[in-house]
Every structure is written in structure tokens, then in C-alpha cells.
C-alpha positions in Angstrom: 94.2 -10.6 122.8 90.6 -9.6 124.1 92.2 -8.3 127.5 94.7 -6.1 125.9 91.6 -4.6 124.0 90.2 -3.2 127.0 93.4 -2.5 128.8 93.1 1.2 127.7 89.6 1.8 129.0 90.0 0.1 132.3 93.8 2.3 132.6 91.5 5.3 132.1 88.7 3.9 134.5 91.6 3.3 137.1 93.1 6.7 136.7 90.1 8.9 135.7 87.5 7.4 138.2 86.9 8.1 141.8 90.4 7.9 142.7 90.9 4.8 144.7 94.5 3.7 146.2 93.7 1.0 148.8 96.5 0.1 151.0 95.5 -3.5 151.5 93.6 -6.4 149.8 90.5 -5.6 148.8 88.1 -9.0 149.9 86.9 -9.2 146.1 89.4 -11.5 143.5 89.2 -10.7 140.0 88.2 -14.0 138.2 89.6 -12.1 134.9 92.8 -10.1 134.8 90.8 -7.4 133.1 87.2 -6.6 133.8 84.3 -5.1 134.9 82.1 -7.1 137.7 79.5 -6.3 140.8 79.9 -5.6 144.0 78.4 -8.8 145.9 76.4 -6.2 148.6 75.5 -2.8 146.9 74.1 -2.2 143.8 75.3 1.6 143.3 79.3 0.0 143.2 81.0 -2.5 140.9 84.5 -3.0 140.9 87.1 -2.8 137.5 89.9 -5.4 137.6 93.2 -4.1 136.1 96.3 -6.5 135.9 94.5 -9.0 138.5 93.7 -5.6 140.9 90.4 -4.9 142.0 89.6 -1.0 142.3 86.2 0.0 143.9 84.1 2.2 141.8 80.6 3.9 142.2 77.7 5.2 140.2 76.8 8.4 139.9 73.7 10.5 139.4 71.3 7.8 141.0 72.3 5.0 139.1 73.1 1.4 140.1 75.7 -1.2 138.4 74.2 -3.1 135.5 76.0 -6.7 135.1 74.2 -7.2 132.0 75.4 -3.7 130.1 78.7 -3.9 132.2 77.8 -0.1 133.2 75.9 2.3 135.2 72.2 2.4 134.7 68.7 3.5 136.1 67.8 1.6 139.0 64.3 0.6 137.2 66.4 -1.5 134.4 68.6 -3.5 136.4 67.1 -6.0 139.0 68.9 -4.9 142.0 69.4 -7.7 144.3 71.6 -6.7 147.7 71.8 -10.1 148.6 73.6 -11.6 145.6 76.1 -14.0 146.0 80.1 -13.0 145.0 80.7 -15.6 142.8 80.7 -14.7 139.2 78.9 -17.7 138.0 76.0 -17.4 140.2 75.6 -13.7 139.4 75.1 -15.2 135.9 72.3 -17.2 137.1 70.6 -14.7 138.4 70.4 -12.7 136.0 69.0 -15.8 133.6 66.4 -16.4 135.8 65.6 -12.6 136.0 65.6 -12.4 132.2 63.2 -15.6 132.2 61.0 -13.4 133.8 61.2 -10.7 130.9 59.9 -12.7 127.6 57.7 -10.5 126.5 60.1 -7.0 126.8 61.7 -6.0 123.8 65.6 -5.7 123.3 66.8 -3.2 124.2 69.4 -0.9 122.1 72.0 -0.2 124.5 75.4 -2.1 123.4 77.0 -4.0 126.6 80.9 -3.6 126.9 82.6 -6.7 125.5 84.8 -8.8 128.0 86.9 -11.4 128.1 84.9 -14.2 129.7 86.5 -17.1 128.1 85.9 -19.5 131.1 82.2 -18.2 131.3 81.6 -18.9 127.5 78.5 -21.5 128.2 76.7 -19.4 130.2 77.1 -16.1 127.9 73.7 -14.7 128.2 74.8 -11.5 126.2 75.4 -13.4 123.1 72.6 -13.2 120.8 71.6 -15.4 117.0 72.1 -13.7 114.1 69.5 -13.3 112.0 69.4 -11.9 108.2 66.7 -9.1 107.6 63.1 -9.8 106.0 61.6 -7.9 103.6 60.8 -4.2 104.5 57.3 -3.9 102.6 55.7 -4.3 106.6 57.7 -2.4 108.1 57.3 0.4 105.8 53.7 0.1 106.3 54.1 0.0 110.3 56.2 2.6 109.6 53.3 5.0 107.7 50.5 3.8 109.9 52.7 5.5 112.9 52.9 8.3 111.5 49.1 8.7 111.3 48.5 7.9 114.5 48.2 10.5 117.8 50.8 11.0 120.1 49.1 8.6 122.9 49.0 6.1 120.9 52.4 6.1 119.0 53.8 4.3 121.4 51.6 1.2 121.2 52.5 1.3 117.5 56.3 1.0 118.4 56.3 -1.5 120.4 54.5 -3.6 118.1 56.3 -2.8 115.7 59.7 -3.5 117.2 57.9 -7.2 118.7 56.9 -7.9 114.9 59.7 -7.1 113.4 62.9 -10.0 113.1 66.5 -8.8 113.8 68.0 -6.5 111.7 71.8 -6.7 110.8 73.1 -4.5 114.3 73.9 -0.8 111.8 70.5 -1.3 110.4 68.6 -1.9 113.6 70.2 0.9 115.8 68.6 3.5 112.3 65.7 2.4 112.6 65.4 2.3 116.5 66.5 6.2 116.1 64.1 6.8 113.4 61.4 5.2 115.5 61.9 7.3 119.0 62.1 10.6 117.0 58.2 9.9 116.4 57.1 9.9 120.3 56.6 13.0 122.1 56.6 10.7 125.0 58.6 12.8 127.8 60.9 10.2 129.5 63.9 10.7 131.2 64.9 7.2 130.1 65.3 5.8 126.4 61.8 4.6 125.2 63.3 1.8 123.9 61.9 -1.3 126.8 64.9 -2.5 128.8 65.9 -5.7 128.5 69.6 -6.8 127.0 69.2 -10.3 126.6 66.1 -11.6 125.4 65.8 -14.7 123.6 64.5 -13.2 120.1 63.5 -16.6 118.8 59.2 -15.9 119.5 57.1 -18.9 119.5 53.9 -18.7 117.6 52.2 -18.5 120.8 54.8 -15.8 122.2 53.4 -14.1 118.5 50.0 -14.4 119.5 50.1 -13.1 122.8 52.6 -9.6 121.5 49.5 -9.5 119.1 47.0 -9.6 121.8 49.2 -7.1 124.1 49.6 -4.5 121.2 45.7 -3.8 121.2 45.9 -2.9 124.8 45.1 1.1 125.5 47.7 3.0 127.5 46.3 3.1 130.8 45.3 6.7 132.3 44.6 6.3 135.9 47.9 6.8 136.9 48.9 8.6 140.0 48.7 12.0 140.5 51.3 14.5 139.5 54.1 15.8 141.8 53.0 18.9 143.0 55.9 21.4 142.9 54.7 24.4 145.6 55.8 22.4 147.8 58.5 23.9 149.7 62.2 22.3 149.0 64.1 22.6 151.7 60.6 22.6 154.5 60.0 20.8 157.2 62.0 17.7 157.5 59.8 14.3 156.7 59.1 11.9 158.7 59.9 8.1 157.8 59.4 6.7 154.7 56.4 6.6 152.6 53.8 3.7 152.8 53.4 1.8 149.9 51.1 -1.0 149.1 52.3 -3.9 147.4 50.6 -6.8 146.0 51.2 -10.3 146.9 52.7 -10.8 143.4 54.3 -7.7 143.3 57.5 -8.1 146.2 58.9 -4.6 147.2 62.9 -4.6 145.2 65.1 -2.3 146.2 63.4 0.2 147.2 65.1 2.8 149.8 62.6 5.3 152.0 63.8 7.8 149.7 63.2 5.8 146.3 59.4 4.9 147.5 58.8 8.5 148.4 60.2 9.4 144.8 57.8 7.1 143.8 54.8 7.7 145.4 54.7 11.0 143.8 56.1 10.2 140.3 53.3 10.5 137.6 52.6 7.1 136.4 56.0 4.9 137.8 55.6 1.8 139.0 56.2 1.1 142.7 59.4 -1.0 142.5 62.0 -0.8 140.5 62.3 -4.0 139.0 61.1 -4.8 135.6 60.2 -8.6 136.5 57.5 -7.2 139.1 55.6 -5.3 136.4 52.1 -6.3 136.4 51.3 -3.6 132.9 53.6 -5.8 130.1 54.0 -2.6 127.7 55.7 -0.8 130.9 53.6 2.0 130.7 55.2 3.6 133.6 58.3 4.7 131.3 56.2 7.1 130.5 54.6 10.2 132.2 50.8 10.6 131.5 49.9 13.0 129.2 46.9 14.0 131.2 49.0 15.1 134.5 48.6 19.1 135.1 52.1 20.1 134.7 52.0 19.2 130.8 49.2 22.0 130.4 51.9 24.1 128.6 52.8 21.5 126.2 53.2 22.7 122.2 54.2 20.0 119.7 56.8 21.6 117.7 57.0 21.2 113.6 59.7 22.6 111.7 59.0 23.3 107.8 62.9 22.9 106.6 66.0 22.7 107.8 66.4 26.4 107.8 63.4 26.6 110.3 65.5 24.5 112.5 68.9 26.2 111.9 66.6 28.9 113.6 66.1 27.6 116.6 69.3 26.1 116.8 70.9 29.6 117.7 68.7 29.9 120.6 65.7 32.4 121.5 66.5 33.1 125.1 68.9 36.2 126.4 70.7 36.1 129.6 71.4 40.1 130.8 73.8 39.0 133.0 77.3 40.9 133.6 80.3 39.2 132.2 81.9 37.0 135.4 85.1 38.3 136.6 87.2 37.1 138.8 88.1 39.0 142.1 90.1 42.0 140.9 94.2 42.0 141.0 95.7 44.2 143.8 99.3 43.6 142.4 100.0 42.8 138.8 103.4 41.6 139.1 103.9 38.0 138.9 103.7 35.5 136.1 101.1 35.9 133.0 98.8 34.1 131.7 100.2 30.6 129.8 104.2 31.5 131.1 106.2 28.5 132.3 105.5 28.0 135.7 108.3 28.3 138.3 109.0 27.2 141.5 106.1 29.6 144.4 108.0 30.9 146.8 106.0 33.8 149.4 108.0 36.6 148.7 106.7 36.9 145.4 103.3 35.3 146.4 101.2 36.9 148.4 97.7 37.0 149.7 94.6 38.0 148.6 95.6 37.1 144.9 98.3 34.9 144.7 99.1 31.5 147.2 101.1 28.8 147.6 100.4 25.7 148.0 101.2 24.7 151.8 100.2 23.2 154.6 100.7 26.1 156.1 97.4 28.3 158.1 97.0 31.4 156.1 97.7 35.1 157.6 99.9 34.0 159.9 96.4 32.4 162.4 97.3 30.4 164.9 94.9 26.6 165.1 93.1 27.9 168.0 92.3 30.9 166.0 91.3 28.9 162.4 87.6 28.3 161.9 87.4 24.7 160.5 85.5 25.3 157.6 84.3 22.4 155.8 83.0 22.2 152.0 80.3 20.2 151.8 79.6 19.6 147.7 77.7 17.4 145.4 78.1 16.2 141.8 76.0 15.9 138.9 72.4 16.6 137.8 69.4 18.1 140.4 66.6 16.3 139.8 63.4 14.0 141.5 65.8 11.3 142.6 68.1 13.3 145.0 65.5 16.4 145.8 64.3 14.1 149.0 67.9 14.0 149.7 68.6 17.4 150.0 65.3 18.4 151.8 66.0 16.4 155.0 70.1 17.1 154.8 69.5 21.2 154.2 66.8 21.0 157.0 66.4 24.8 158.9 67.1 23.3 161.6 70.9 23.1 160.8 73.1 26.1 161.4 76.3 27.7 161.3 77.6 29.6 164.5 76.2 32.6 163.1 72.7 31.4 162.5 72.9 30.8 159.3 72.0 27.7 157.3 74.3 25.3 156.2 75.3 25.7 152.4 76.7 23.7 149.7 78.0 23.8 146.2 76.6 22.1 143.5 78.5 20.8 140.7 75.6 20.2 138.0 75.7 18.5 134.8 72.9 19.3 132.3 71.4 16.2 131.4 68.4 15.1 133.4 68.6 18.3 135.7 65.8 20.2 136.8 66.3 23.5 136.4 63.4 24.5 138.6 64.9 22.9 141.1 68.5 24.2 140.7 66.9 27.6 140.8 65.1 26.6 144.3 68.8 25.6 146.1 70.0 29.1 144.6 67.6 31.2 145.7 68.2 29.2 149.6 71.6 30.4 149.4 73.7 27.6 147.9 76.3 27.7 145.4 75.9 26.5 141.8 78.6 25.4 139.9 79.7 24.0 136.2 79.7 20.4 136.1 80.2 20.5 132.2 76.9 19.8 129.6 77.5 16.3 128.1 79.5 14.4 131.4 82.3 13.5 129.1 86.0 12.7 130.2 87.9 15.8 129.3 91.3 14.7 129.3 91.3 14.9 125.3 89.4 17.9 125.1 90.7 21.0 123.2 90.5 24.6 124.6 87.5 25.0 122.9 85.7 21.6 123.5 86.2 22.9 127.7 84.9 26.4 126.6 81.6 24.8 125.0 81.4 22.5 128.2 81.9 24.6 130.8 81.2 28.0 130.1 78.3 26.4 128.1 76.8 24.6 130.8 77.0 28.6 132.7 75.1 30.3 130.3 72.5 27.2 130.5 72.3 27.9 134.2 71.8 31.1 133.4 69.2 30.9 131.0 67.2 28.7 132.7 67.4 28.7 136.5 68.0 32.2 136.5 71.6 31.9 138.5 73.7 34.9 137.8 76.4 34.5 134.9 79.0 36.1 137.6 77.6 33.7 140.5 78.6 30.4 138.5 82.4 30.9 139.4 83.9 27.0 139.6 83.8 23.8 138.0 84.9 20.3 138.4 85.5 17.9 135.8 83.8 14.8 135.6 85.4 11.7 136.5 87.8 14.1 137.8 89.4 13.8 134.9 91.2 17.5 134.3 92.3 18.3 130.7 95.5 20.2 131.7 96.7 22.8 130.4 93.8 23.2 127.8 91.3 23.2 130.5 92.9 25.8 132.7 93.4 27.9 129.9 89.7 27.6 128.8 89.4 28.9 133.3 91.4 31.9 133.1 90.3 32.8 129.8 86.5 32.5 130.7 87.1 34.5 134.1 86.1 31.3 136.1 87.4 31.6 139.7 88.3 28.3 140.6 88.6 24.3 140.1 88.0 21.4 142.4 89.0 18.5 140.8 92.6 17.9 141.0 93.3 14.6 144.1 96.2 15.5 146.6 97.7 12.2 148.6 99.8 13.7 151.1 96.5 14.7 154.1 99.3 14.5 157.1 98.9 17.7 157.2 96.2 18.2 154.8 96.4 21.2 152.4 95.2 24.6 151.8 93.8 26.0 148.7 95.8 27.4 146.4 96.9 29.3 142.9 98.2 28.7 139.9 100.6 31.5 139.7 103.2 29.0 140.2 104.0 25.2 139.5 102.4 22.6 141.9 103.8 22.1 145.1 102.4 18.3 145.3 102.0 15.2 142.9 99.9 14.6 139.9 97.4 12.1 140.5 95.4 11.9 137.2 97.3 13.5 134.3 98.1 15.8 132.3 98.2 18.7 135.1 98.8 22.3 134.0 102.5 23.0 133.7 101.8 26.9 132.3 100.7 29.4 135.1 97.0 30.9 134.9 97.1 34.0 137.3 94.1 34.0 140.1 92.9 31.0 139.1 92.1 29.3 142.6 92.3 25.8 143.1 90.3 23.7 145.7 92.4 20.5 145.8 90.5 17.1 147.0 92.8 16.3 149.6 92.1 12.0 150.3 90.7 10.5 152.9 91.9 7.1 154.5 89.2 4.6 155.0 89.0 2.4 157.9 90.8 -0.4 156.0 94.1 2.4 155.1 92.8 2.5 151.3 93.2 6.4 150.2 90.1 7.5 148.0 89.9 11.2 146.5 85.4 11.7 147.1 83.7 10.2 150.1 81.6 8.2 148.2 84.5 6.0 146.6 86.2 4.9 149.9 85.4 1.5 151.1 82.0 2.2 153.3 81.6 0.9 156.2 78.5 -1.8 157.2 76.5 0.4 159.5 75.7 3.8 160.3 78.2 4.1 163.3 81.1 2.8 161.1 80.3 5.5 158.4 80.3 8.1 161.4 83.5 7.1 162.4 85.0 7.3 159.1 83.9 10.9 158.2 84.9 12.1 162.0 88.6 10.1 162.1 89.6 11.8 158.5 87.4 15.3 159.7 89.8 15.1 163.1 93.0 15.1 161.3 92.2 18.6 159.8 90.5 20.1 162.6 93.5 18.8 165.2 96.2 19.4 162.8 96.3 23.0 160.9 92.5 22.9 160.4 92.9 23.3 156.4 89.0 22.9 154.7 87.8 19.3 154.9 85.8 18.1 151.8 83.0 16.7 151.9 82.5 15.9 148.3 79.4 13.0 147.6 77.4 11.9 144.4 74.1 11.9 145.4 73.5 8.1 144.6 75.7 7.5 147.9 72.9 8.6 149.9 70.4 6.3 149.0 71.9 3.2 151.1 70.0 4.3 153.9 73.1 3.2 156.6 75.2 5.5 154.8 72.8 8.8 154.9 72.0 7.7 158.5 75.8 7.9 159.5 76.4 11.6 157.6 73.6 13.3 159.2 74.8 12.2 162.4 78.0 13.3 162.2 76.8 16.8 160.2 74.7 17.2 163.8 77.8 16.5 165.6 79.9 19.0 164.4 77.3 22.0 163.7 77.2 21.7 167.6 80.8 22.9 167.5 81.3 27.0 168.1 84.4 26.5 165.5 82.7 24.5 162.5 81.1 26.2 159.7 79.4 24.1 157.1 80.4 26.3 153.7 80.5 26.5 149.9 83.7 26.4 147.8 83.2 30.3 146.7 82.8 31.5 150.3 85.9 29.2 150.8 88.3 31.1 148.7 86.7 34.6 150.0 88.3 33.5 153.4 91.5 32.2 152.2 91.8 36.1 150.3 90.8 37.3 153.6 91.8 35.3 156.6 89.5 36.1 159.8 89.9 34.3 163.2 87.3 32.9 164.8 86.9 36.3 166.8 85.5 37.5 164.5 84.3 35.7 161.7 80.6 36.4 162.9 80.9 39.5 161.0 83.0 38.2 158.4 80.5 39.3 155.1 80.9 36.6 152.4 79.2 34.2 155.8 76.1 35.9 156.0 73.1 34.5 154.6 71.6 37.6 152.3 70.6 36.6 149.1 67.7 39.6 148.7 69.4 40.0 144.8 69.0 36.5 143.8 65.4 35.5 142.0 62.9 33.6 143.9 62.6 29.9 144.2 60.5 28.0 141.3 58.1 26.0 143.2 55.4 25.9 140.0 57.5 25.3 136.5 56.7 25.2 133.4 57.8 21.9 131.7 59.9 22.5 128.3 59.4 19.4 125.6 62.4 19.4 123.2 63.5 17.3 120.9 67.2 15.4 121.8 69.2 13.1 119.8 66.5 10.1 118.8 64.0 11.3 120.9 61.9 13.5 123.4 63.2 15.1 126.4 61.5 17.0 129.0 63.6 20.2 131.3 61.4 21.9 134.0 62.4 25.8 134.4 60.8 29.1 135.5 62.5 30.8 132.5 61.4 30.9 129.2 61.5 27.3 127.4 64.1 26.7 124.3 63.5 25.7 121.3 65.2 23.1 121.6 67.2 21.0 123.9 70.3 22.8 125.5 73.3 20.8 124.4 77.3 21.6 123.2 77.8 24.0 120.5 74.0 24.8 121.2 73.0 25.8 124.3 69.5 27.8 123.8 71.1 31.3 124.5 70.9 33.5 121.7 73.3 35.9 122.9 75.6 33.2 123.7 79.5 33.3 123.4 80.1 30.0 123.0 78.0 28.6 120.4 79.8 30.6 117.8 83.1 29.0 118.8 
């Protein structure tokens, strides 16, 4: 009965996910029917078992599979080990012998999804004693001497609190766990709450003793020095990994040239990511000093009564931004808005407003005379984790024919993102794009819900790195999970220009983007699909790409990657070659960031992104200049001069190389967002995004 419990999550995971339709046997076999388990060799993919099936799945924004939590989470919880053996058992040892290691954490509050693991039931390390509550009279007095205490030291106070306390029936503990973290205005971009999920919470007297002795201990304050943020983004490319030291006791885990250079910087982390290496037991580096420079600007906020905060919810910062329009009609005939769709057909559909979706080149080019344009994009937030990444791939060195840099859209999601950043690849000339605010699966979602979302997350891109309202024109739904009708309502109704989330399976030939005037000219891969038409509304389908083992998979980063670099170069060029030797229709190059940091994979990209920026007919583009050449098709001849290619962003601010740092309350605790704008009062979320002239709040 357990199985059928999760049979609707792991349907949606299937279906929802990074689309993945493999062709043959995957080498992994489901010990359970129904599941979630690691991959045996990278850490950033675990795999979801439905009806005995294994489908390969990745995490996103920089996180790596947690075994323990059965979910994504950040590399510095989960004690990555690229070696680990397959077999499910042994991965259970592991991690028991990593927990060993972890006595003295606390537990932490994140709930693991339940499983069946009937034939693993003696080595269950997830289930924990239950244990009735004590009396409250210390905890109330923990709870008033926190309160009196400064904001450097709350934290000690916490944790030992949390250590002193027994275990509270589950409602009660996750109250006062919230209660507790709305104290600190410790900036963290994880929860404050320590990180480990199965700690034996049966303490020893001497366990006791030692918590007592630990919670007297001062929060160190010669940490490392801040990240300075004048340095130039997308600058000189680096060379090699950073150099860090390591103890003898402390053994390097994990840790990619890019994550030790994210490191070396990072006010006050540790230099692995491992929480069994710590050498500081009250894991001080969850938390960024308070004496670092770029918390100068810092103001504790206090709000008299709820009216006060009622205030602030409505926002104090105004966007003067134009409302976004889509590219103006030429011919209003044609469908309307929310009619049934019926079948496209030329005559009535015609370029540059309407299209149907083909295979076929657009006005009437012939192959030799198509640019191949490719549409290079990635998804989720922009923050310290991937701006390494995007420094040595957007390096000045690399060019389109027309001397331009290379460009790419960015599909960002609110939480965690630095908007100082975001406002740095806008000013270079890339695209930014509405990833949604809270990085939920929309499929449910009502008009409105994809409204607060979307257009939400624009005006936060707006009000805070300073991107145009009109220059946010796409989106793509997370999980790729489109809401239908609903969502494309919410498009054409918020003057959006275009979506890139819907899979296509047929690539032989691959197809062009495309309206939707009319009804879809190819399958449904993750329902529900629109079945209404929504004039102008572009769409920039995900056409799949076969992997070298013939699985189909809908982004890059959820086909079955190759071993080494030179296999992941010939898996990008063989599915690149059968759009540029076919009818030369956009190839995708659509990543999650946390792809990159398996250093073979990165590696292989760049050297096939060399390979074909040496070719006269390759232009590395966003999706928005995309659909500007599909409304106006230009042959190679003259697509030096084509406009919406040149690089002249004179009208767009400049880059935020020194920002301010916002502190804002969220949910059960303190959250930090970097900007060059004016801060909020609080932090930017659905239904309250910070604008005060918003037009979606009020919804």
C-alpha cells in the first residue's frame, strides 16, 4: 500500500521532470518498484523508479542528491562521495558511518520523503524514538534569555537551546524551530537550523556535558575576507583552480575548481563541503560574518503592529518602466484570443505574426542560406555558485561572426538570486527571462496563481536589477511543467512574447518556432497543453536530443552524460549536426547550471562552443533575438547587418559591481538579496513582490 502512496508523486516526477525517454536499459535496477535512489557516480543526479523503470533525473540550481532527505539539497549538507558503490545497502552504510561522524549536530527540520523500504527495514537510519515532551518552564526561560541577547550571539543561544531541549511531539517541534529562526538576523542562504537528518537523539551524560561546554564557545571572527564585488563579471578568463590548503584531518570532499574558488572567497565557509570535516562543532560557517564590509548598510528592522507591517507589505519601490508589449500586429485577422484552436494552415498564417509549426526553413531560405542559430539558455537563480561559471563560458574572447559576444537567456527564479549579478549579465547584453518567484510545479496553477508567478517575478526583475519591464519578454516553467491553457492565458494577457518550455520528440527534422494562432502541429509531452489559441504568443519548443545510448531527453543536462570530456563533445556536436545538416532549425542549448560543475562535462561544452564559433554560419543567440529572425528571415548574406544581432545596449543601466545587501525577513527566518536598487522592505515573494506600483499584488 506504501508504493501506491507515492505513485502520484513519482507519475508527476516522471512526466514533469527533465523529460527523459531512454530507448534502452538504463545500467541502474530499481531494488523497489517505486522510489527515489542515487546515482552510484555523480552526486548532482539520482534516479526515480516508476513501475520497476529507472528514469534519470538531475538537480538544479547547484544542488546535489541527498539519500538521506530523498531530495535535492546544498552540496555543504550532504556528504558527496563520487565513488559510492550502486548497491543500495551499502549506500546505507555509508551514510551511518557519515552520520557517526555528526554526534554533536543537531537534527535538522527538514522532513525526508517516506519510501517503501520494506526489505531495508534494519538498517532504517531515518527512523527516529519517539519521545513525549518535558516541561516547558526551561525552555521558556531559554526562550526569554534569547531574546535579550545581541544578534551575534543569538545563535549560540539556539543551538543550545535546541541541544538541551528533548524531542517534541513532530507539530510542536517544527513551531518552535520557526519561532526560534525568526529571532536571528543571521543572513544565510541555507536554513539555520544545523544539517543533520538522522542523529541518534538519545545524548549521554557525557554527550550533555560536552554540548554544555561547546555552547560557551564565542562565534569566531577571523573569518576570510569578503568577496569583493568590483570585480569585473564576465573579465579575463581564470586560470586553473584556486589553491587551497587542507589540513591533514581535514580531506578535500567534493570539491570542483569552481566550488573551491567559490569558496576561497565566500565570507566565513568552510573549505569542503562536507559537514564530517568541520573542525568549528557549532558550524559557524553557515553563517556570514557580521564584520565583513558589505553588511555596512545593514538596519535591523522592527515593526510596532501588524499595521506597520501591512505597510511594507505593499512595497516601497516603483518601477517607471513602459508596460511590455508584444511586437505589434500587421494583420488582425485570424483567431482571437481564448477561440478553439483549428487546424494552421499558411494561407491564413503568415509571417512576421503568425507561424506554423513545421519543419519547414522560414521565407522561403534555402539551407545554404540559413544561419544556424543556436540558443544557448540557463535555468534558475544567478548567484555565487554559478557566477565562476559564466565568467569563463561568456569570456570576450568568444564571438559571433559579426564581432559580437556570445549571448544567452536566463531563465531566473527568485529565490537565492543575486540581483546584482542579474543586473551585471544584463547590462553585457544577455537576455533575462521569468523563471517564476517560488519554483513551484504549475500544472495546477490558476490564471492568477501564473500571473503572480510570472509577471511577479518581472516586476521583481525590474525593481531590483534594473531590467526593463518590456525587456523581460519569455518564460519557462519550472520542471517544465506548463499549466495549459491557464498559463498561456496568463502570456497573452500579460503581453509576454514567448514560452520555452513545451518538449517536442520528433528532431528528424527538428522544428522551428512557432505560434499559437492555431492548434499544435506535434504531440504533448507533459500535459495539459493549450487547446484555445493565444494570438502572437511565440513558442520556442525544446526539441530532444538523442544521447549516445538512443535515450531522448528534453534539456542537455538530463541526457545520460557521457564519462569524459570528448564523449560529452561528441554528444552536443552529433545532435548540433542534425540541425545544422538538415533544415538548420535553432538548436537548444538549454543547461541548469549545477551541470557544469562536473568538471568533464564543462570541459567538453567549451570545447565544442570553440568549435562552432569558428564557423562563419554559427551565431551563439538569445531566445528574443531568436523570434526577431523567425519575424524577419535574413540569409546569411546579410545577417551582418541584421539589427536585433548587434551588440548595442547604450539604454540599458550599468553593471552592479559594488551592491548594497538587502536583510529581509522570509518565512522563519533571515534572508539576504544583493541589488543596486533600492532595498524592500521586505522579502520579494508571491502576492508580494516589493513594487508598490505593482499590478499583481492586488490580484
Amino acid at each position: 500500500m506504501r508504493s501506491f502512496c507515492l505513485l502520484p508523486r513519482l507519475l508527476a516526477a516522471a512526466l514533469l521532470g527533465l523529460l527523459v525517454v531512454s530507448g534502452k536499459k538504463s545500467d541502474f535496477r530499481c531494488p523497489e518498484e517505486f522510489g527515489y535512489y542515487s546515482h552510484p557516480t555523480d552526486c548532482n543526479l539520482y534516479y526515480v523508479c516508476v513501475f520497476g523503470g529507472p528514469l534519470l533525473e538531475s538537480c538544479t540550481g547547484g544542488l546535489v542528491y541527498s539519500h538521506d532527505l530523498q531530495t535535492c539539497d546544498w552540496p555543504r549538507n550532504v556528504a558527496c562521495n563520487s565513488n559510492r558503490n550502486s548497491i543500495l545497502d551499502e549506500t546505507l552504510n555509508i551514510a551511518v558511518a557519515l552520520d557517526s561522524q555528526k554526534d554533536d549536530k543537531s537534527k535538522s527540520n527538514r522532513t525526508p520523503r517516506k519510501q517503501n523500504n520494506s526489505k531495508n527495514n534494519n538498517n532504517n537510519i531515518l527512523a527516529l524514538p519517539k519521545q513525549t515532551s518535558r516541561d516547558g518552564t526551561i525552555a521558556e526561560e531559554l526562550e526569554e534569555e534569547i531574546l535579550s541577547l545581541t544578534p551575534m550571539n543569538r545563535k549560540n543561544a539556539i543551538y543550545r537551546k535546541k541541544q538541551r531541549d528533548d524531542v517534541f511531539d513532530d507539530d510542536e517541534e517544527e513551531e518552535e524551530e520557526e519561532e526560534l529562526l525568526a529571532l536571528s538576523p543571521q543572513p544565510s542562504i541555507v536554513s539555520t537550523v544545523t544539517h543533520g537528518a538522522t542523529n541518534n537523539l538519545q545524548k549521554s551524560k557525557d554527550q550533555e556535558e560536552k554540548i554544555d561546554r561547546i555552547s560557551t564557545i564565542d562565534i569566531l571572527e577571523d573569518l576570510q575576507p569578503a568577496l569583493q564585488f568590483g570585480d569585473v563579471l564576465f573579465g579575463q578568463r581564470t586560470s586553473g583552480s584556486s589553491k587551497i590548503s587542507n589540513s591533514n584531518n581535514n580531506q578535500e570532499v567534493n570539491n570542483t575548481h569552481i566550488q573551491q574558488s567559490l569558496l576561497a572567497h565566500y565570507p566565513g565557509e568552510s573549505k569542503v563541503l562536507d559537514d564530517s570535516q568541520d573542525l568549528d562543532p557549532l558550524d559557524i560557517f553557515y553563517y556570514t560574518n557580521w564584520e565583513d564590509p558589505i553588511y555596512d548598510q545593514f538596519e535591523e528592522v522592527e515593526y510596532d503592529d501588524k499595521q506597520d507591517i501591512i505597510d511594507k507589505i505593499k512595497g516601497s519601490v516603483w518601477i517607471d518602466d513602459k508596460t511590455p508589449q508584444r511586437p505589434s500586429r500587421t494583420d488582425d485577422q485570424g483567431p482571437r484570443a481564448e477561440d478553439p484552436v483549428t487546424h494552421c494552415t499558411k494561407a491564413k498564417c503568415k509571417l512576421p505574426d503568425c507561424r506554423c509549426g513545421s519543419a519547414e526553413i522560414p521565407g522561403n531560405l534555402s539551407v545554404r542560406n540559413t544561419p544556424q542559430l543556436v540558443v544557448l539558455t540557463f535555468d534558475d537563480s544567478v548567484n555565487d555558485l554559478n557566477k565562476q561559471l559564466y565568467q569563463d563560458i561568456f569570456h570576450t574572447s568568444r564571438k559571433n561572426p559579426n564581432g559580437c559576444p556570445i549571448a544567452a537567456t536566463f531563465y531566473v527564479s527568485h529565490e537565492w538570486t543575486d540581483y546584482g549579478l542579474v543586473q551585471s549579465l544584463y547590462s553585457d547584453g544577455h537576455e533575462i527571462a521569468s523563471h517564476s518567484i517560488s519554483h513551484s510545479f504549475g500544472e495546477q496553477f490558476s490564471k492568477t496563481k501564473w500571473l503572480k508567478e510570472m509577471a511577479g517575478q518581472r516586476e521583481i526583475l525590474a525593481g531590483f536589477a534594473g531590467i526593463k519591464l518590456e525587456d523581460v519578454r519569455g518564460i519557462r516553467a519550472p520542471f517544465l511543467a506548463i499549466g495549459g491553457n491557464n498559463m498561456f492565458s496568463m502570456l497573452y494577457d500579460a503581453n509576454f512574447t514567448y514560452d520555452s518550455s513545451m518538449p517536442i520528440y520528433d528532431n528528424r527534422p527538428p522544428t522551428f518556432p512557432y505560434t499559437m494562432d492555431y492548434k499544435l502541429t506535434h504531440d504533448c509531452m507533459i500535459p495539459p497543453c493549450p487547446n484555445r489559441a493565444f494570438p502572437g504568443v511565440w513558442e520556442i519548443p525544446l526539441v530532444m536530443w538523442n544521447d549516445l545510448k538512443d535515450g531522448r531527453c528534453s534539456m542537455a543536462d538530463a541526457c545520460s552524460n557521457p564519462p569524459n570530456a570528448e564523449g560529452v563533445y561528441y554528444m552536443i556536436m552529433k545532435n548540433f549536426q542534425r540541425h545544422y545538416n538538415t533544415n538548420r532549425s535553432p538548436f537548444g542549448l538549454s543547461y541548469h547550471p549545477a551541470w557544469f560543475t562536473t568538471p568533464h562535462h564543462k570541459e567538453g561544452f567549451e570545447l565544442f562552443l570553440d568549435t562552432i564559433l569558428a564557423m562563419e554560419d554559427v551565431w551563439v543567440v538569445t531566445a528574443w533575438q531568436t523570434i526577431q529572425w523567425m519575424r524577419d528571415p535574413t540569409p546569411i548574406q546579410n545577417i551582418n547587418q541584421f539589427k536585433p544581432f548587434k551588440c548595442e545596449y547604450k539604454e540599458r543601466p550599468p553593471r552592479c559591481d559594488k551592491p548594497k545587501v538587502c536583510n529581509l525577513w522570509h518565512k522563519s527566518g533571515v534572508r539576504y538579496m544583493r541589488t543596486c536598487q533600492e532595498c524592500p522592505d521586505l522579502y520579494p515573494w508571491t502576492g508580494r513582490t516589493g513594487i508598490a506600483n505593482s499590478l499583481v499584488d492586488p490580484l
